[in-house]
C-alpha atoms as one frame of an Amber mdcrd trajectory, in Angstrom:
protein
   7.896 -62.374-106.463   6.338 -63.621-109.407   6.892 -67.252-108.454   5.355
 -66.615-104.749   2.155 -65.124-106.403   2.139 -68.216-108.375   2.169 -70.344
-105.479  -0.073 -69.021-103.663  -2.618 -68.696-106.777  -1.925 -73.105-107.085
  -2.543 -73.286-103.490  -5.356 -71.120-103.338  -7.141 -72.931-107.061  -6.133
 -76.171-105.140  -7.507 -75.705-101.371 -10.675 -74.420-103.914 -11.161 -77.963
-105.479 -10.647 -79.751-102.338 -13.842 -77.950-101.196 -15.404 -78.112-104.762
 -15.130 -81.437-104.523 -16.914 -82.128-101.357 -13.220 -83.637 -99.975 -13.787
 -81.213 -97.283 -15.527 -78.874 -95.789 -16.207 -75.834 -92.997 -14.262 -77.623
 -90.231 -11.113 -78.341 -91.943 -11.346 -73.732 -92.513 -11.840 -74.090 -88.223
  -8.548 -76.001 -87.412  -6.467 -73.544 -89.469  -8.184 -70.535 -87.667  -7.017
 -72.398 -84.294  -3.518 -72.745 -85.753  -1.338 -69.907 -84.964   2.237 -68.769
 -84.619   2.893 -70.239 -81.521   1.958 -73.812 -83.161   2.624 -73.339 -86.782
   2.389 -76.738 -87.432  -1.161 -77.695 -85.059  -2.894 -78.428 -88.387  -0.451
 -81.045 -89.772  -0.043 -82.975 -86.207  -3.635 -83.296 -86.285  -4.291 -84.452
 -89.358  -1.316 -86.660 -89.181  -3.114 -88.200 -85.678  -6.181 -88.541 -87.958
  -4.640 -90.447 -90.587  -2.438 -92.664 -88.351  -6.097 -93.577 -85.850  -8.360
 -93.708 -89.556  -5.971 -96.334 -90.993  -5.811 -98.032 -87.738  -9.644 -97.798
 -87.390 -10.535 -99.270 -91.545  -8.207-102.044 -91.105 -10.153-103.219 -87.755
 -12.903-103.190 -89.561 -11.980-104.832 -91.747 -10.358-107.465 -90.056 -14.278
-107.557 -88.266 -15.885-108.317 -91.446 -13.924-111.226 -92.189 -14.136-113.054
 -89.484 -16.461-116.247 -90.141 -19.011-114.340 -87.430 -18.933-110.847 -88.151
 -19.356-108.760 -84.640 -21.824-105.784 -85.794 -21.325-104.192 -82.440 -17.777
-103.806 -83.308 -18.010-102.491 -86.488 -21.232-100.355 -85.561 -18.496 -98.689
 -82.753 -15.779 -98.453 -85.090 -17.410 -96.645 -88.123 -19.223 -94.199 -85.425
 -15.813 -93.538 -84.072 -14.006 -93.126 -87.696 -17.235 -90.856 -88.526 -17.184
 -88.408 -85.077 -13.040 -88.434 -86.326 -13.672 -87.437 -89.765 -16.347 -84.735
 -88.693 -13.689 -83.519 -86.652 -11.141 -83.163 -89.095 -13.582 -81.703 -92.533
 -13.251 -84.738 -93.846 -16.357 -84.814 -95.510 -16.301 -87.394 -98.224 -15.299
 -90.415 -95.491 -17.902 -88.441 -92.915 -20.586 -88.978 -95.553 -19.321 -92.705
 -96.514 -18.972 -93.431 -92.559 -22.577 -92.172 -92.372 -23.649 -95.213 -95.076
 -22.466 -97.877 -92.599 -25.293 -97.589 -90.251 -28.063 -98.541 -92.503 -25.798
-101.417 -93.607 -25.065-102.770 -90.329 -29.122-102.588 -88.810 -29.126-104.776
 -92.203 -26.590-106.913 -91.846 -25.568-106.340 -94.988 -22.124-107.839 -95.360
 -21.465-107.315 -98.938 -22.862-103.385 -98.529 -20.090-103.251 -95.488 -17.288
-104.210 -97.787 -17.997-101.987-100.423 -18.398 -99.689 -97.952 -15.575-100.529
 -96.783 -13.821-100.331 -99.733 -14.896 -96.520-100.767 -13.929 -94.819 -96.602
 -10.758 -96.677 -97.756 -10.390 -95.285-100.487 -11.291 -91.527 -99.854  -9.317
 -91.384 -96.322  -6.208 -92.018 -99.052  -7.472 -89.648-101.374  -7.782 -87.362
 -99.433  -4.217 -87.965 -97.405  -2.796 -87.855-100.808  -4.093 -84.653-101.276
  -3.881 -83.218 -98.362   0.092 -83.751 -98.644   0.204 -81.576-102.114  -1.652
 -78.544-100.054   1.051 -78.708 -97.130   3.920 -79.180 -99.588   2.333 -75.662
-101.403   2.446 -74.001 -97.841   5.614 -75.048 -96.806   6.994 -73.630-100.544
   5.034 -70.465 -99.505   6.622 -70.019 -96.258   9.799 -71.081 -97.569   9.742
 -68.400-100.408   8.945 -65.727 -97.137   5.356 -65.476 -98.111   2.303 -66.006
 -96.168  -0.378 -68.851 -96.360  -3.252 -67.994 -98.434  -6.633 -67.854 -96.515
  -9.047 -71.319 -96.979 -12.008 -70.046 -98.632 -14.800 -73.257 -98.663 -17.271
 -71.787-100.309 -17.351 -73.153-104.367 -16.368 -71.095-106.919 -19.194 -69.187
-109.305 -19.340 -69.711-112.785 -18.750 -66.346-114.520 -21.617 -65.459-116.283
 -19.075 -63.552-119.262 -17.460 -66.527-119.758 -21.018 -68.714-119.994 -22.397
 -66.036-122.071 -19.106 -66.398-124.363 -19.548 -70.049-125.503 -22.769 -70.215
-127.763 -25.443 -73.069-127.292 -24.787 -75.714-129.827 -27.514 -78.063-128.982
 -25.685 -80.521-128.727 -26.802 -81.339-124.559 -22.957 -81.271-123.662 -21.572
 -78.983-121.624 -18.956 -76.779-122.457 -16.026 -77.251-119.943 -14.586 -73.751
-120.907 -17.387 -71.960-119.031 -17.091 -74.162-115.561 -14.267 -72.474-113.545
 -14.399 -75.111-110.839 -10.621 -75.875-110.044  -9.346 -79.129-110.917  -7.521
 -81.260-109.076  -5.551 -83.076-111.623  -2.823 -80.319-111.820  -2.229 -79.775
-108.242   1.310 -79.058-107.276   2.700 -78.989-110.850   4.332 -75.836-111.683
   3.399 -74.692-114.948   5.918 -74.062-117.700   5.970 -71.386-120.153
């Protein structure tokens, strides 16, 4: 039992630092309270959809901004699509970066739309990639006959004890050992004692 606990305290710490991190938000918490038993898996086909039509959507645009004549229609319809999809989904880091691509395109800002480009690129992966460590943890849950943790997306509050613990050097740098934001650098590692 002591192993479930633990898994469900890593998925739990690790769901938390997706949301502490602005990776997602609200609506990702929405499509697991639609999930249910009699589609277990509604939450993974959807985001799998999502990935499969994001990737497909980037590398149009993409294509678009290299042709010698870039079509700003096209591109104006394609990030408005890939945002409404992200919204959908939580996905609130490529939401926000889809967002940017408006002001680029009245513009006509071509080097702006790459690097724009560039970053919804690289936080749809991000983002897959962690996504895929948070359904590996549930699948261990359910495997090991436990249940799912509940998504909380609100961030996690310092603890004042713990703030009050480390005394003010004066030095301007903040302590880490007071922050108890989750980290994401640990995710789906087991830890060994």
């Amino acid at each position: 039992m002591a192993a479930l606990a633990q898994l469900q305290k890593q998925h739990s710490d690790f769901a938390a630092a997706l949301f502490y991190d602005y990776q997602l938000n609200d609506q990702f918490v929405q499509l697991h309270i639609v999930q249910d038993a009699t589609n277990p898996d509604f939450v993974v086909n959807f985001l799998t959809t999502y990935f499969k039509e994001s990737e497909r959507m980037l590398n149009e645009m993409h294509v678009a901004l290299e042709n010698p004549v870039v079509d700003y229609k096209i591109v104006r319809q394609l990030a408005h699509k890939l945002r409404g999809s992200s919204a959908s989904v939580g996905a609130f880091r490529v939401t926000e970066t889809c967002s940017a691509f408006r002001g680029l395109i009245d513009l006509q800002n071509l080097q702006g739309l790459k690097q724009c480009l560039y970053r919804a690129h690289y936080e749809n992966k991000t983002l897959k990639k962690h996504l895929e460590v948070l359904f590996k943890l549930e699948k261990k849950i359910k495997e090991a006959g436990g249940t799912v943790p509940p998504l909380n997306s609100e961030p996690p509050r310092p603890d004042p004890a713990a703030d009050q613990a480390q005394p003010d050097t004066g030095s301007g740098a903040a302590s880490s050992s007071g922050n108890n934001a989750p980290s994401l650098g640990n995710a789906g590692q087991s830890s060994r004692t």
